[in-house]
N, C-alpha and C positions, 0 to 999 in steps of 0.2 A: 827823758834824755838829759836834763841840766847835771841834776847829780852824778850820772853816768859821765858825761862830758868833765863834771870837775875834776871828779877821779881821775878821768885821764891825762886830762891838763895838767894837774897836781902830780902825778906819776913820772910825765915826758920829761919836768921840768928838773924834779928830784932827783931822776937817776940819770938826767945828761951829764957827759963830764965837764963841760962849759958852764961859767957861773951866768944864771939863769935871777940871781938873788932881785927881787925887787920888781917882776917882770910878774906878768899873769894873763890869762887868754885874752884882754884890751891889747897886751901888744903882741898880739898874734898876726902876722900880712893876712888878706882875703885869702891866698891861696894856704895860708899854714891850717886856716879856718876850715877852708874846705877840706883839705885834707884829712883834717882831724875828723870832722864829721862823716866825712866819707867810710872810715873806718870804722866810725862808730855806726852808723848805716849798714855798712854790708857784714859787721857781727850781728846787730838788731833785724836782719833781714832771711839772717839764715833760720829753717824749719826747727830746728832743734831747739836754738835760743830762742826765736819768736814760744813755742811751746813751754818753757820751761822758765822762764826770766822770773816771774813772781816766785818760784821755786827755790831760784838760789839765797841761801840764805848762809850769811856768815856767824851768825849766835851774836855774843854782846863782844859791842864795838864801836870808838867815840862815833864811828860816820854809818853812814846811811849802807846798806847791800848795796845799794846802786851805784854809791860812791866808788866802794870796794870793787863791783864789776866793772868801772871806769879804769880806778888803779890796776886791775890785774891784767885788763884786756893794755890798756899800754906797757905793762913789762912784757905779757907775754909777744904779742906784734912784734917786738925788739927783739927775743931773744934774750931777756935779761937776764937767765939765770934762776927767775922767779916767777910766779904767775899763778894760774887759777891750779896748774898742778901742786902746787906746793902746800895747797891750805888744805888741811887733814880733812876740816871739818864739810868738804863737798862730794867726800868723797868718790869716788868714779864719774860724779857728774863735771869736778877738777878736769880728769884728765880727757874728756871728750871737748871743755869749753876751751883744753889748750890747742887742744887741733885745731879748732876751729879757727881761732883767732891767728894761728899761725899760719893760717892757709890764708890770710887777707893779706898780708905783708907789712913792711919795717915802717914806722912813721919816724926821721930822725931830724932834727931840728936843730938849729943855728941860731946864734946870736949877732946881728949886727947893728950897733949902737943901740937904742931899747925896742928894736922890734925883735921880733923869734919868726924865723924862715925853716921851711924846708925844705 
C-alpha cells in the first residue's frame, strides 16, 4: 500500500490547482490521512481489484505499477480528465478500474499555511 499511497499523494498534489510546492504527505492533517487511506482501502477492498491487483501491469516506467495505480486511482476519484481509462496498455481491465474508483468518491484537498486538508 506505501507505493500505492505515494502515487496517490504524488497525483492529489500535482494536479490540484493550488501550489502544493514543497508540501508531501508529512503535512497531510490526520483527517487528510485518513481520508486518503480511506480511498485507498475501499479501491484495495473491492473483489475485482483484491483479484487482480498483481495483474495490473503498466510495461516500462520510472515508477513502480503500484505507484502508477496510486497516480491513476487519485485522478480517476477526481474526475480529472485522466485515469486508469486512458492507459492503452490495460486495456479493458482500464476501463472497469475506472468504475470502480469512481464509485468511491472525490478526495479534494486544501492548503492552509503548510499543512494539506480536506
Amino acid at each position: 500500500m506505501d507505493d500505492i499511497k505515494l502515487g496517490f499523494v504524488s497525483a492529489l498534489l500535482w494536479s490540484s490547482r493550488v501550489d502544493f510546492d514543497g508540501l508531501n504527505y508529512r503535512n497531510f492533517t490526520e483527517s487528510a490521512r485518513e481520508k486518503v487511506e480511506g480511498v485507498i482501502g475501499a479501491f484495495l477492498a473491492n473483489d475485482y481489484v483484491r483479484r487482480n491487483i498483481d495483474n495490473i501491469k503498466y510495461g516500462d516506467h520510472e515508477f513502480s505499477d503500484y505507484e502508477l495505480i496510486g497516480h491513476d486511482l487519485a485522478l480517476s476519484v477526481n474526475g480529472h480528465g485522466s485515469g486508469f481509462f486512458a492507459r492503452s496498455e490495460l486495456g479493458g481491465m482500464g476501463d472497469r478500474l475506472q468504475r470502480i474508483a469512481e464509485s468511491i468518491g472525490e478526495v479534494n484537498i486544501y492548503r492552509l499555511g503548510d499543512s494539506v486538508y480536506v
